[in-house]
Backbone as XML, in Angstrom:
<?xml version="1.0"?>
<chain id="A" units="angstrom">
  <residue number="1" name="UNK">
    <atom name="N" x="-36.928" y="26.276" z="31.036"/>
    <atom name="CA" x="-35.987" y="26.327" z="29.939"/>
    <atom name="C" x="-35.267" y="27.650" z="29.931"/>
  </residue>
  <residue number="2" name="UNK">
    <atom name="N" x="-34.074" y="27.331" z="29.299"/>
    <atom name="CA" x="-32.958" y="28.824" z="29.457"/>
    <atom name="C" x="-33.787" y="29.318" z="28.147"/>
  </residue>
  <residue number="3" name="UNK">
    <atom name="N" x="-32.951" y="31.027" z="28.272"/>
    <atom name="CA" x="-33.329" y="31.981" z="27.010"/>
    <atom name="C" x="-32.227" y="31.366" z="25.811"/>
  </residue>
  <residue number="4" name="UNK">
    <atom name="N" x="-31.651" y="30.389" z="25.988"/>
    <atom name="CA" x="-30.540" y="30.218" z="24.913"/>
    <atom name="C" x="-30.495" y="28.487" z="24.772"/>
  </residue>
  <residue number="5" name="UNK">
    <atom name="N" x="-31.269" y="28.271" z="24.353"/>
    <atom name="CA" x="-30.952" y="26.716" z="24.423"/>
    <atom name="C" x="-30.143" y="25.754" z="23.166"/>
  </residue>
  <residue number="6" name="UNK">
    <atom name="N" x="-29.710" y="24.796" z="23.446"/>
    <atom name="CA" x="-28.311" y="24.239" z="22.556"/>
    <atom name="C" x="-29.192" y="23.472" z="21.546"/>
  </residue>
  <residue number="7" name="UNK">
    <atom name="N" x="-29.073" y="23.725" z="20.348"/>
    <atom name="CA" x="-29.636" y="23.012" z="19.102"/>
    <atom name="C" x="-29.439" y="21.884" z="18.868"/>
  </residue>
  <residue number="8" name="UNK">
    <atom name="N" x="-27.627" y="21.285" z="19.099"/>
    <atom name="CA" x="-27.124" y="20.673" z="18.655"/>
    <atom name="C" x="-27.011" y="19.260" z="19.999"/>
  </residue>
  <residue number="9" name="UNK">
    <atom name="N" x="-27.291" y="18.342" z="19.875"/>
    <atom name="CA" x="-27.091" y="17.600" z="21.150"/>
    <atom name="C" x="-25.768" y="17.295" z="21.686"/>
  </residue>
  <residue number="10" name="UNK">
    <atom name="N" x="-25.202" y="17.328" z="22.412"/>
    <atom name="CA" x="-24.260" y="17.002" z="23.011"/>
    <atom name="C" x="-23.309" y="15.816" z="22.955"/>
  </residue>
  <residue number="11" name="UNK">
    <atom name="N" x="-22.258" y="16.272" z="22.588"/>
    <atom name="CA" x="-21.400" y="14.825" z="22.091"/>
    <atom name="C" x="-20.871" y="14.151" z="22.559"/>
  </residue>
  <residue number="12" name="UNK">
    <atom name="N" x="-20.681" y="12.710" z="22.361"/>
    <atom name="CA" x="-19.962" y="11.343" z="23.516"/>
    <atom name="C" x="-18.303" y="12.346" z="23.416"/>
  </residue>
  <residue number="13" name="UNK">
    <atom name="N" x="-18.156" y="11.716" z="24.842"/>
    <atom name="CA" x="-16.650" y="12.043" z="24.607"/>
    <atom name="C" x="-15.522" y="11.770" z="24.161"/>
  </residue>
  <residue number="14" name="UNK">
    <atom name="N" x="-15.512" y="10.595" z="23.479"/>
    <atom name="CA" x="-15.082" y="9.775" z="22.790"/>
    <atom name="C" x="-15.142" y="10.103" z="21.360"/>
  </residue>
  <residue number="15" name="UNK">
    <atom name="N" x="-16.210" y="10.786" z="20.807"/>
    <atom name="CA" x="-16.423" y="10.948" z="19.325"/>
    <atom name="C" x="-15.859" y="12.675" z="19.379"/>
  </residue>
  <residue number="16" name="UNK">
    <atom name="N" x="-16.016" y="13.291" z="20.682"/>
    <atom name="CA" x="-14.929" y="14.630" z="20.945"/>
    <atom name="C" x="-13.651" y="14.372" z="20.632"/>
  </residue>
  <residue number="17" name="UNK">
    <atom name="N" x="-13.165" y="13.725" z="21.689"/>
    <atom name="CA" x="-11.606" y="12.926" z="21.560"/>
    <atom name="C" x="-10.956" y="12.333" z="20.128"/>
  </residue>
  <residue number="18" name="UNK">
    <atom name="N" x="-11.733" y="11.596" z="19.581"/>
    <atom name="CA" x="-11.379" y="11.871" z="17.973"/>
    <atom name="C" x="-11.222" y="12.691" z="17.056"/>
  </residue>
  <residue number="19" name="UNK">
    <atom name="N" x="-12.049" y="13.636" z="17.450"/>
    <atom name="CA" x="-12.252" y="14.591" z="16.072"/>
    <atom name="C" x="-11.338" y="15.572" z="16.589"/>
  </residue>
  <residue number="20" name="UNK">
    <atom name="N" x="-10.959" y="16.002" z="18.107"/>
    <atom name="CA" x="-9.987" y="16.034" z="18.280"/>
    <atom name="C" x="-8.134" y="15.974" z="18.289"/>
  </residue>
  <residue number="21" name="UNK">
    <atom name="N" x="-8.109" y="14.541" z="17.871"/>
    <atom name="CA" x="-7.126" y="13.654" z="17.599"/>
    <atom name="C" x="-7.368" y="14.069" z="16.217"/>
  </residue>
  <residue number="22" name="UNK">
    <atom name="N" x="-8.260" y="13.729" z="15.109"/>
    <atom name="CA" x="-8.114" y="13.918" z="13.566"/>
    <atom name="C" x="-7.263" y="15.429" z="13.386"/>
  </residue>
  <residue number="23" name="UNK">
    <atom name="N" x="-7.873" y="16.150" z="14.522"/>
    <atom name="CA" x="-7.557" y="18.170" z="14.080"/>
    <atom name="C" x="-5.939" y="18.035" z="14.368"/>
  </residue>
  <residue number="24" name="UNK">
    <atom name="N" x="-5.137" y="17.380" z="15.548"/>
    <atom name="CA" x="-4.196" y="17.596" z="15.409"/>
    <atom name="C" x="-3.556" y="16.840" z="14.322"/>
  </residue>
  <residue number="25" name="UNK">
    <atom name="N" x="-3.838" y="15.222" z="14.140"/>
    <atom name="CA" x="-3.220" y="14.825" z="12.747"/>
    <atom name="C" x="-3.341" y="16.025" z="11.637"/>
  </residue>
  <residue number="26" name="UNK">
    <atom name="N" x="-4.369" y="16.626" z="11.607"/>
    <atom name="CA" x="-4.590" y="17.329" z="10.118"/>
    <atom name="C" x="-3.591" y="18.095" z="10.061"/>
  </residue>
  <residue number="27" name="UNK">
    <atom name="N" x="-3.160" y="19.089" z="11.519"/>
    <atom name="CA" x="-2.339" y="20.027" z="11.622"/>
    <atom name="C" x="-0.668" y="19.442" z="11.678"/>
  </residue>
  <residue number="28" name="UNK">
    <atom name="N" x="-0.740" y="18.632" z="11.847"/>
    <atom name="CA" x="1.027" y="17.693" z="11.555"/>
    <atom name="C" x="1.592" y="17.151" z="10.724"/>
  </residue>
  <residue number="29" name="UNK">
    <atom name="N" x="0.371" y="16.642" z="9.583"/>
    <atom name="CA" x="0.741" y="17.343" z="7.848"/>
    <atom name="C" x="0.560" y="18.441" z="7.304"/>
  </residue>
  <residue number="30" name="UNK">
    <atom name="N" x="-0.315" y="19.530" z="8.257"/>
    <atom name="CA" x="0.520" y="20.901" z="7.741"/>
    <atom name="C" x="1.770" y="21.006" z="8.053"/>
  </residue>
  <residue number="31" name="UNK">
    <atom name="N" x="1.869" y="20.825" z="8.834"/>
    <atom name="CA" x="3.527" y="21.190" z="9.539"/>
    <atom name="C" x="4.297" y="20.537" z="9.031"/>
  </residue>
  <residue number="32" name="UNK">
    <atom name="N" x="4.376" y="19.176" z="8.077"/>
    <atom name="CA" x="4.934" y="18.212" z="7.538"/>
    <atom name="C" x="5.119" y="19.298" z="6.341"/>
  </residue>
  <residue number="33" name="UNK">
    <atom name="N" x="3.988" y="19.401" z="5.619"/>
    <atom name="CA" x="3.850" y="20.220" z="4.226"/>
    <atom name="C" x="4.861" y="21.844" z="4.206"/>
  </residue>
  <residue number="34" name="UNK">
    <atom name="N" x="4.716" y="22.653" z="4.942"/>
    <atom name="CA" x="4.935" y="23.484" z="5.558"/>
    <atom name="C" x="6.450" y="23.410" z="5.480"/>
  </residue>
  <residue number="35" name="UNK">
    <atom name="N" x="6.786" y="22.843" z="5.710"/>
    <atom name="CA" x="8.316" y="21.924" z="6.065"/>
    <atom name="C" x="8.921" y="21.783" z="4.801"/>
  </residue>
  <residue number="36" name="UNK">
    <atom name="N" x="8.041" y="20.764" z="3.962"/>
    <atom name="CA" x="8.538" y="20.392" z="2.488"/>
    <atom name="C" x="8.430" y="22.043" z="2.041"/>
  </residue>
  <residue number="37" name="UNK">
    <atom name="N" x="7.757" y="22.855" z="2.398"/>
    <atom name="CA" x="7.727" y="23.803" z="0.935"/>
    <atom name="C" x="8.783" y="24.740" z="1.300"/>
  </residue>
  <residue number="38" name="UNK">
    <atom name="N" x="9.301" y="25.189" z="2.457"/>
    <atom name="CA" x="10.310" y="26.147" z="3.183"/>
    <atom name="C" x="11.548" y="25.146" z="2.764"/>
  </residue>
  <residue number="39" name="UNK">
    <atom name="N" x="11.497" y="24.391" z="3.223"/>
    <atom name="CA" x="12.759" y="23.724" z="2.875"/>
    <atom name="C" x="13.578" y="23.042" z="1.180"/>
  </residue>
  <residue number="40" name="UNK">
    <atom name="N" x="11.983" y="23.463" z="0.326"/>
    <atom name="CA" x="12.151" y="23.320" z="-0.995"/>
    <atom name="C" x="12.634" y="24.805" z="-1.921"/>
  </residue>
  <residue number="41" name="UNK">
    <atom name="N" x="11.964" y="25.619" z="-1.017"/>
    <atom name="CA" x="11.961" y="26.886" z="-1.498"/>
    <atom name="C" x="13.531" y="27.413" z="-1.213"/>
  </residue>
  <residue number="42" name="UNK">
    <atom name="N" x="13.902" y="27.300" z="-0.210"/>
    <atom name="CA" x="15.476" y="27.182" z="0.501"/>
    <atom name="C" x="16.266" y="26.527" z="-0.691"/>
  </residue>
  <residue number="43" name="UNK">
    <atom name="N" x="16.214" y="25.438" z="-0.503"/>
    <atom name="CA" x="17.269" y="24.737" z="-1.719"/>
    <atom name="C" x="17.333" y="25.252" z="-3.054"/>
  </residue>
  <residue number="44" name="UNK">
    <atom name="N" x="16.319" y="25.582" z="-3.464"/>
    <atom name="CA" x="15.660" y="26.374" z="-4.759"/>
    <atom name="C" x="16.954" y="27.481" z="-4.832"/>
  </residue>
  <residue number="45" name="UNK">
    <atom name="N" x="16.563" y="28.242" z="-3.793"/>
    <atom name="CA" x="17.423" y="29.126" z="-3.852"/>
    <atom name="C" x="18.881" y="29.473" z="-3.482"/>
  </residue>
  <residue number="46" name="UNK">
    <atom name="N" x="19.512" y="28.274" z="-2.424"/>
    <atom name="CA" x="20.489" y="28.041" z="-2.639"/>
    <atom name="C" x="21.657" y="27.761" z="-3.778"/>
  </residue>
  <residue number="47" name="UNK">
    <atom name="N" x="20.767" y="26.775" z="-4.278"/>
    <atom name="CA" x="21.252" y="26.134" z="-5.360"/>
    <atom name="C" x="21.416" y="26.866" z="-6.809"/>
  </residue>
  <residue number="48" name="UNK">
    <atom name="N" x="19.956" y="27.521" z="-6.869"/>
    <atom name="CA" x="19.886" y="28.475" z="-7.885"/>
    <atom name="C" x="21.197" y="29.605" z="-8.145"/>
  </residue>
  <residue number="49" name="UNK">
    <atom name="N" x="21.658" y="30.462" z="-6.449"/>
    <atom name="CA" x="22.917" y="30.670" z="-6.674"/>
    <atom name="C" x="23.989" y="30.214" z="-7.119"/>
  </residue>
  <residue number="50" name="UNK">
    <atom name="N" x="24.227" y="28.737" z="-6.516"/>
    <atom name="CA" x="25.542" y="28.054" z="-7.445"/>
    <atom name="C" x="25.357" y="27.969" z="-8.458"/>
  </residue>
  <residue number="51" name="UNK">
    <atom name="N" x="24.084" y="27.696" z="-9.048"/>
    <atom name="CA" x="24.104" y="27.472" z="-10.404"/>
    <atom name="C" x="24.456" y="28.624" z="-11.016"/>
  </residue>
  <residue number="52" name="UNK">
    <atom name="N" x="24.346" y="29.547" z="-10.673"/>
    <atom name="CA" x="24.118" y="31.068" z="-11.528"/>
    <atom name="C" x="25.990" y="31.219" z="-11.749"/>
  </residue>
  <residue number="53" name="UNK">
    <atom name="N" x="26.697" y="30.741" z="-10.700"/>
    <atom name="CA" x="28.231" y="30.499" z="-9.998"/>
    <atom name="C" x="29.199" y="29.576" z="-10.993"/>
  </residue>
  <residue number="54" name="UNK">
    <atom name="N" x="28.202" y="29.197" z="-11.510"/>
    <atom name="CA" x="28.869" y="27.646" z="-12.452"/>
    <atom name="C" x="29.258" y="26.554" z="-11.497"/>
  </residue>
  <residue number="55" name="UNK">
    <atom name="N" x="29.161" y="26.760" z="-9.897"/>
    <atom name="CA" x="29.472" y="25.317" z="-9.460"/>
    <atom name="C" x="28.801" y="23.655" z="-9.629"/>
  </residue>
  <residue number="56" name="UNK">
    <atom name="N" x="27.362" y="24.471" z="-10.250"/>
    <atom name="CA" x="27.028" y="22.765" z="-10.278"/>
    <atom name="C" x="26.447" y="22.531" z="-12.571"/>
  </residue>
  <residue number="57" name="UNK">
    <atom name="N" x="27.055" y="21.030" z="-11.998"/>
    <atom name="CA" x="27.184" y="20.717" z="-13.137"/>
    <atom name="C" x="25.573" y="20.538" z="-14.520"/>
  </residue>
  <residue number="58" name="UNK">
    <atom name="N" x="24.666" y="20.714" z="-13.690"/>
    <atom name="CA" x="23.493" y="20.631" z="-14.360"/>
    <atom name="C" x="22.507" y="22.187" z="-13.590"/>
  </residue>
  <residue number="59" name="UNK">
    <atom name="N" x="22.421" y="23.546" z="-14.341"/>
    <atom name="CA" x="21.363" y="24.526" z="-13.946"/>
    <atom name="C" x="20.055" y="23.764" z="-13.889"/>
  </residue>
  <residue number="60" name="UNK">
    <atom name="N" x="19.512" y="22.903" z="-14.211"/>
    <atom name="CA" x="18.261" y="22.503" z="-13.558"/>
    <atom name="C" x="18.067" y="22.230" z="-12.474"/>
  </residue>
  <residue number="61" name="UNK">
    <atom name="N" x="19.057" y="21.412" z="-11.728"/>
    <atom name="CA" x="18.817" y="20.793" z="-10.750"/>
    <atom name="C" x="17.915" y="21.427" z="-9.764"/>
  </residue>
  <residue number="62" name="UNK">
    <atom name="N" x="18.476" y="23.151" z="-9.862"/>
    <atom name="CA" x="17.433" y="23.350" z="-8.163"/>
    <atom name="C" x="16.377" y="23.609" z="-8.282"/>
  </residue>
  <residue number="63" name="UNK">
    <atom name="N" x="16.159" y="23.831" z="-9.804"/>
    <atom name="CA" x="14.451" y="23.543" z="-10.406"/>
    <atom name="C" x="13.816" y="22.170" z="-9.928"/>
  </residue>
  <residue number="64" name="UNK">
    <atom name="N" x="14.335" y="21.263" z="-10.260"/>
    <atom name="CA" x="14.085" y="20.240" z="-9.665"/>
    <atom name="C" x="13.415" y="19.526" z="-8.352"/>
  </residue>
  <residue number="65" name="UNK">
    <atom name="N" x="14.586" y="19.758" z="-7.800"/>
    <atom name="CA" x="14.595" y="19.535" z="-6.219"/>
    <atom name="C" x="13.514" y="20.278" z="-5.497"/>
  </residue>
  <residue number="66" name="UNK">
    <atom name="N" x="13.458" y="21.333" z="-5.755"/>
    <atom name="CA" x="12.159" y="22.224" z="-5.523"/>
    <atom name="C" x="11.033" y="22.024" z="-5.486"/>
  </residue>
  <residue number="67" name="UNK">
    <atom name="N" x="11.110" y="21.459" z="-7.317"/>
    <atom name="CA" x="9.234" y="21.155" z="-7.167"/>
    <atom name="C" x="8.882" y="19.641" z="-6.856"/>
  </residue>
  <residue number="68" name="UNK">
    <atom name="N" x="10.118" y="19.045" z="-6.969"/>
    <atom name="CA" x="10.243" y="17.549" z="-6.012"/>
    <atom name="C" x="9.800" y="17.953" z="-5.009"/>
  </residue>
  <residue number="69" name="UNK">
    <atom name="N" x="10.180" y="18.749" z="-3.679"/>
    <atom name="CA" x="9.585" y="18.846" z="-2.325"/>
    <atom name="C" x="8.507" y="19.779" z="-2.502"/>
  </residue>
  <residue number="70" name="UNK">
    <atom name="N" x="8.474" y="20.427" z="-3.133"/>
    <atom name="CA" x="7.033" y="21.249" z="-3.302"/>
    <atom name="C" x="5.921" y="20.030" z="-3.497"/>
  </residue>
  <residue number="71" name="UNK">
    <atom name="N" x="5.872" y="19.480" z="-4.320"/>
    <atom name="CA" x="5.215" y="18.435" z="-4.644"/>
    <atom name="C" x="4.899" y="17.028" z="-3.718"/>
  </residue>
  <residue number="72" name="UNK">
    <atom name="N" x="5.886" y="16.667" z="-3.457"/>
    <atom name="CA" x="5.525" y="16.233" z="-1.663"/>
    <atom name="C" x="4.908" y="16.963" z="-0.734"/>
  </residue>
  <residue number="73" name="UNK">
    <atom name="N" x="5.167" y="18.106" z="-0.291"/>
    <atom name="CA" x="3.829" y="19.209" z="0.555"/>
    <atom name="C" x="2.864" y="18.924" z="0.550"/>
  </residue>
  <residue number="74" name="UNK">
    <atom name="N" x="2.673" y="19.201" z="-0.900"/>
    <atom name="CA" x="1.015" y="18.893" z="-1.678"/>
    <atom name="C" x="0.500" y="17.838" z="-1.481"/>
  </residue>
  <residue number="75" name="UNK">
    <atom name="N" x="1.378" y="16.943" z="-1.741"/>
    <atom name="CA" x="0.729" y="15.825" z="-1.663"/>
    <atom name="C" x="0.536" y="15.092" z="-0.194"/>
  </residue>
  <residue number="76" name="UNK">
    <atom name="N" x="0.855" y="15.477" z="1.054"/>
    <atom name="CA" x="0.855" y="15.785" z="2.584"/>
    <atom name="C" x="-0.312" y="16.510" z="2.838"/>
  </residue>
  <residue number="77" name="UNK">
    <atom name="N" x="-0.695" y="17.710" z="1.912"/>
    <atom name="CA" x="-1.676" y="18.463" z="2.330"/>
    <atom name="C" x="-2.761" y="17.313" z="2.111"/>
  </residue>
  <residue number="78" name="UNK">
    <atom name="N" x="-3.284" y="17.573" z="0.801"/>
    <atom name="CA" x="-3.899" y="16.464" z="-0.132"/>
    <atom name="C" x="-4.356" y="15.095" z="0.946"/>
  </residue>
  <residue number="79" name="UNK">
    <atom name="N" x="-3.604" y="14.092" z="0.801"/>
    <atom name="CA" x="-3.659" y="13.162" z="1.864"/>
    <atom name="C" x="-4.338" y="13.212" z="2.963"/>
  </residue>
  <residue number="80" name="UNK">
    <atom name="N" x="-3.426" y="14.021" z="3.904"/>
    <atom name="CA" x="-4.005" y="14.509" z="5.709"/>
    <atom name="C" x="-5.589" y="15.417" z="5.227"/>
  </residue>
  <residue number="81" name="UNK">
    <atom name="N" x="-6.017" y="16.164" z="4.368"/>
    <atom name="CA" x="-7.053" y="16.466" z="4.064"/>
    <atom name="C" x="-8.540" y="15.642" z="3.667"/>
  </residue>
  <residue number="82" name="UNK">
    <atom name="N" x="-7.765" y="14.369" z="3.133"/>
    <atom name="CA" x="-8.330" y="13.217" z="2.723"/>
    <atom name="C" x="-8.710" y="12.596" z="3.756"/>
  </residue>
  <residue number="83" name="UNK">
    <atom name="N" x="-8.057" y="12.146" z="4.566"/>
    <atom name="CA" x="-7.350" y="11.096" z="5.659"/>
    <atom name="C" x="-8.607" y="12.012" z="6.996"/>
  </residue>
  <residue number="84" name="UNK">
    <atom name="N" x="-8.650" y="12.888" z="6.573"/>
    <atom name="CA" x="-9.060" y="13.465" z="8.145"/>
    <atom name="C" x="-10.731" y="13.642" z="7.544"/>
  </residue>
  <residue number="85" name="UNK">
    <atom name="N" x="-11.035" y="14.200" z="6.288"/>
    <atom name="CA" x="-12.433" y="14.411" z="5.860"/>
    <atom name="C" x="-12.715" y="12.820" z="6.226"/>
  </residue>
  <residue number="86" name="UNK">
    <atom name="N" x="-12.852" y="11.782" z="5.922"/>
    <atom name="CA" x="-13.029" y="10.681" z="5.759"/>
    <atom name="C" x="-12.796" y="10.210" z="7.225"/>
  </residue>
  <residue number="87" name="UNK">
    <atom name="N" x="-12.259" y="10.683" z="8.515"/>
    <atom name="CA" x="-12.803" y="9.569" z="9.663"/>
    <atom name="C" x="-14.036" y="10.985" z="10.287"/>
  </residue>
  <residue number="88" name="UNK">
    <atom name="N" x="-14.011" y="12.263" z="9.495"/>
    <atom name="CA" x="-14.921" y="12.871" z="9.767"/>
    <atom name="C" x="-16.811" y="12.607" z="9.874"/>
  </residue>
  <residue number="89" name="UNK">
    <atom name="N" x="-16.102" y="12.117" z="8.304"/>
    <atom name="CA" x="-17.566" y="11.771" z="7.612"/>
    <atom name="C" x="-17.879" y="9.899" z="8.296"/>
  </residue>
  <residue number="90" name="UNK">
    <atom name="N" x="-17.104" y="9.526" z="8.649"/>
    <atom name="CA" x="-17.589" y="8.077" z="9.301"/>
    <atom name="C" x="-17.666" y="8.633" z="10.721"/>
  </residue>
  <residue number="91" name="UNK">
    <atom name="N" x="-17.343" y="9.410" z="11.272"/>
    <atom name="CA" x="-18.132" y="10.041" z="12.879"/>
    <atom name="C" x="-19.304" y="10.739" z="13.132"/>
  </residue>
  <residue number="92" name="UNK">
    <atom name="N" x="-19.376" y="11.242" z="11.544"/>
    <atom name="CA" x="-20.790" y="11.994" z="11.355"/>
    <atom name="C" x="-22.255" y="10.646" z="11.244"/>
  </residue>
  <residue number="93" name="UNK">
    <atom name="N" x="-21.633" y="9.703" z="11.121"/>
    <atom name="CA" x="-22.712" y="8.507" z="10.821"/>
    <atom name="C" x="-23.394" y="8.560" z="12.311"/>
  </residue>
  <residue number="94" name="UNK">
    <atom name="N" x="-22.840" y="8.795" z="13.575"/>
    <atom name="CA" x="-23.479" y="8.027" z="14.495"/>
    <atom name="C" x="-23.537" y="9.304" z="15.678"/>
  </residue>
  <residue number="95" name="UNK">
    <atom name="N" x="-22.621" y="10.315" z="14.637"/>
    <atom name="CA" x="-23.105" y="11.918" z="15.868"/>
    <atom name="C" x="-23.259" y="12.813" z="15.225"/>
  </residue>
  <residue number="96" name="UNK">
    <atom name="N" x="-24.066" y="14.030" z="15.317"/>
    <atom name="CA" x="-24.200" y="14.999" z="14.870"/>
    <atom name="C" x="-23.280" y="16.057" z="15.289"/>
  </residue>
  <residue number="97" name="UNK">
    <atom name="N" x="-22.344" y="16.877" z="14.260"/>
    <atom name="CA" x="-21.410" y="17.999" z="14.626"/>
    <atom name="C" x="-21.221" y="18.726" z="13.257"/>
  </residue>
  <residue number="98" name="UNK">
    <atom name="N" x="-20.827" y="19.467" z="14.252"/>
    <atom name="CA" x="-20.163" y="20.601" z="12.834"/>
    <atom name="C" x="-19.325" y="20.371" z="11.867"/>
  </residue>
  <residue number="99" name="UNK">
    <atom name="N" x="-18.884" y="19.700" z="10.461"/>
    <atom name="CA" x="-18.133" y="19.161" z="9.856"/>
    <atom name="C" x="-17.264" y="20.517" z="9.069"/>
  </residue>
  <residue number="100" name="UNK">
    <atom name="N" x="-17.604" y="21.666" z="9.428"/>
    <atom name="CA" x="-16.856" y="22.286" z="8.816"/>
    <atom name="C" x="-16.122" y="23.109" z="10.146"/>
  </residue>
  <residue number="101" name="UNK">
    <atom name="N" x="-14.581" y="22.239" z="9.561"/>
    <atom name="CA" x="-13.871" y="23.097" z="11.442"/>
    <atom name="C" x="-12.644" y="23.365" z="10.824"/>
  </residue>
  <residue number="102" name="UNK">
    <atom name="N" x="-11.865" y="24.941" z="11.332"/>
    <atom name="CA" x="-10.897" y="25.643" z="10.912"/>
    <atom name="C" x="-9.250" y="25.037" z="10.796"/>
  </residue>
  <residue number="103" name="UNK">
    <atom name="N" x="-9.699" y="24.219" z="10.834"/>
    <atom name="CA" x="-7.940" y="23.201" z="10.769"/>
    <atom name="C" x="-8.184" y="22.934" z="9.208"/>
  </residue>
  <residue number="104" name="UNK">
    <atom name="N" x="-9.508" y="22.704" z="8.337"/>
    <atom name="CA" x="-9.317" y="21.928" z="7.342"/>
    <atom name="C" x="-9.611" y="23.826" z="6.430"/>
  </residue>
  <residue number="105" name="UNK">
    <atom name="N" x="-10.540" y="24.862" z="6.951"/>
    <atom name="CA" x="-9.917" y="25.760" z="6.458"/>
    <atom name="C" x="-8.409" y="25.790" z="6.078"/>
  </residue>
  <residue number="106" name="UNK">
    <atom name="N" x="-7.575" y="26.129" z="7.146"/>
    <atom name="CA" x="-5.864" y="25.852" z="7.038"/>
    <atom name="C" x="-5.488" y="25.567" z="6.152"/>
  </residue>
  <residue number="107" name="UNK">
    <atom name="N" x="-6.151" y="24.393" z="6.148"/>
    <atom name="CA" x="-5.111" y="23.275" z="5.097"/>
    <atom name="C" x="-5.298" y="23.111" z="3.768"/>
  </residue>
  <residue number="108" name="UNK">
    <atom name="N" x="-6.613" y="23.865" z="3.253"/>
    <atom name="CA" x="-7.027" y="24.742" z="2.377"/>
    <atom name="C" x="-5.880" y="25.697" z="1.345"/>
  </residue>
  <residue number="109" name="UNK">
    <atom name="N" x="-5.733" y="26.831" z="2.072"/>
    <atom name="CA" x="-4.897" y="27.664" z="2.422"/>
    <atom name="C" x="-3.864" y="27.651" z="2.175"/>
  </residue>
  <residue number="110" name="UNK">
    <atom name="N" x="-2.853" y="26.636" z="2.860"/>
    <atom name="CA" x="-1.750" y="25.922" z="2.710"/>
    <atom name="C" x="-1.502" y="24.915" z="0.985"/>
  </residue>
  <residue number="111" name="UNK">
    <atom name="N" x="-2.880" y="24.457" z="1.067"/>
    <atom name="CA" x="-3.072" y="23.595" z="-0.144"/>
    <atom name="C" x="-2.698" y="24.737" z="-1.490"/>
  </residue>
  <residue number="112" name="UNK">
    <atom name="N" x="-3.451" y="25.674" z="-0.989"/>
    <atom name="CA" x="-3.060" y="27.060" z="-2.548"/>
    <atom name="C" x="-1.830" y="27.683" z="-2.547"/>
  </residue>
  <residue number="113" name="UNK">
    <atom name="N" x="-1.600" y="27.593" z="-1.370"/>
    <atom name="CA" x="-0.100" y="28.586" z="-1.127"/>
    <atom name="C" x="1.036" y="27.300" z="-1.818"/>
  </residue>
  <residue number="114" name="UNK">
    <atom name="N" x="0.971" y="26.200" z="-1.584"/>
    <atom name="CA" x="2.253" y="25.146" z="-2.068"/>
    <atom name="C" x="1.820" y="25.116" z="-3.687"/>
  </residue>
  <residue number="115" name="UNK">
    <atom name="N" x="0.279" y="24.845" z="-3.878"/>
    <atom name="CA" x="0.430" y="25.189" z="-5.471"/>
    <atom name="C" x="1.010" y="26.639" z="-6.324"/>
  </residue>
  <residue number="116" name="UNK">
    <atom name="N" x="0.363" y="27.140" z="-5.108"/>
    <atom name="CA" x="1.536" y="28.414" z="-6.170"/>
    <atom name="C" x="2.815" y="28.264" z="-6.139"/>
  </residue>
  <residue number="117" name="UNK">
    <atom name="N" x="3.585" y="28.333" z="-4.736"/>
    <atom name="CA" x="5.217" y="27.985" z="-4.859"/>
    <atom name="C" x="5.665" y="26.938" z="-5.977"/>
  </residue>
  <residue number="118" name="UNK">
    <atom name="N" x="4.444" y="25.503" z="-5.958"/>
    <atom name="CA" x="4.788" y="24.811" z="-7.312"/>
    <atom name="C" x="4.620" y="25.847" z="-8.533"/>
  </residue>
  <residue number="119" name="UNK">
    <atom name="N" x="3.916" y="26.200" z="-9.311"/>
    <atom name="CA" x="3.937" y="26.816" z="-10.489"/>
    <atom name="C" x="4.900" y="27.911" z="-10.334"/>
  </residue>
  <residue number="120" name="UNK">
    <atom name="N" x="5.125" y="28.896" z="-9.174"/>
    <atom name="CA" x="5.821" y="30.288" z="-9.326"/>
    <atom name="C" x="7.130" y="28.977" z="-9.435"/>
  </residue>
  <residue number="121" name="UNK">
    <atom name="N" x="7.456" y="28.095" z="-9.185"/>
    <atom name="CA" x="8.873" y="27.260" z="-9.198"/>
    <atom name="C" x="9.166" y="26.752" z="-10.737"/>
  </residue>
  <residue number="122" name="UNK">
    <atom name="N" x="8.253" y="26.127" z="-10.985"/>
    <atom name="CA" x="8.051" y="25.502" z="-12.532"/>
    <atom name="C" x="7.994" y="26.960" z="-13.636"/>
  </residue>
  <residue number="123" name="UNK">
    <atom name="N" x="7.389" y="27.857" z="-13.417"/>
    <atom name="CA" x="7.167" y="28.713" z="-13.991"/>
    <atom name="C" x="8.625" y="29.424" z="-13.899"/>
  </residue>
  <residue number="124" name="UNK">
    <atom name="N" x="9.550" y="29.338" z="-12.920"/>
    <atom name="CA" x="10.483" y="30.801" z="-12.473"/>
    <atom name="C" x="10.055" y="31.963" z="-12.141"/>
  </residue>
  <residue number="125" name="UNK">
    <atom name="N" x="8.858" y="31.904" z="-11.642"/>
    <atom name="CA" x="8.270" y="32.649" z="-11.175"/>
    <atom name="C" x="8.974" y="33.734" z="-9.479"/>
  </residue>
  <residue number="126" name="UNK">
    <atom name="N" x="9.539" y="33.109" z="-9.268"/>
    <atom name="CA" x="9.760" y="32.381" z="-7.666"/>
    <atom name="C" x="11.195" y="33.247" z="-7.800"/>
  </residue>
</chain>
């Protein structure tokens, strides 16, 4: 026997290849989310100028639109967080692995950062 031996048994490659496949789904509703909140935060502030300009006919709007796509993010994060814990926990039935892996850190992360842009948005914080 080695001085270092593996605790954990060794996994089909197939139940690799998934959890695999889940990490990049997880990471392509970040990038989805990620997307909604830059591109909400953008309009926010586009718009917020015209409004300030008098060109548009309602000053709410880029309040709006904002936490409209802010709120889609979230709910991308949310989801793909869902979506990915859950074929986790049905792979954990029939293999043993590490269920805590740094993609769902991330998305964590991401999950607090879009709630704040929501409230600093709702709030005027922003």
């Amino acid at each position: 026997m080695s001085a270092v031996e593996n605790t954990q048994p060794p996994l089909d490659l197939g139940t690799e290849r998934t959890i695999m496949a889940a990490d990049r789904t997880l990471m392509a509703w970040i990038r989805t989310a990620l997307s909604m909140f830059s591109f909400g935060f953008t309009i926010y502030k586009v718009l917020d100028t015209m409004a300030a300009g008098g060109t548009l006919a309602r000053s709410d709007s880029p309040r709006i639109v904002a936490l409209v796509l802010a709120g889609i993010g979230i709910s991308a994060i949310a989801i793909g967080a869902i979506e990915y814990w859950t074929t986790l926990a049905g792979l954990r039935r029939t293999e043993q692995f590490h269920i805590g892996r740094p993609v769902l850190a991330i998305a964590l992360v991401m999950f607090l950062c879009g709630l704040a842009l929501f409230i600093g948005i709702a709030t005027r914080i922003v």
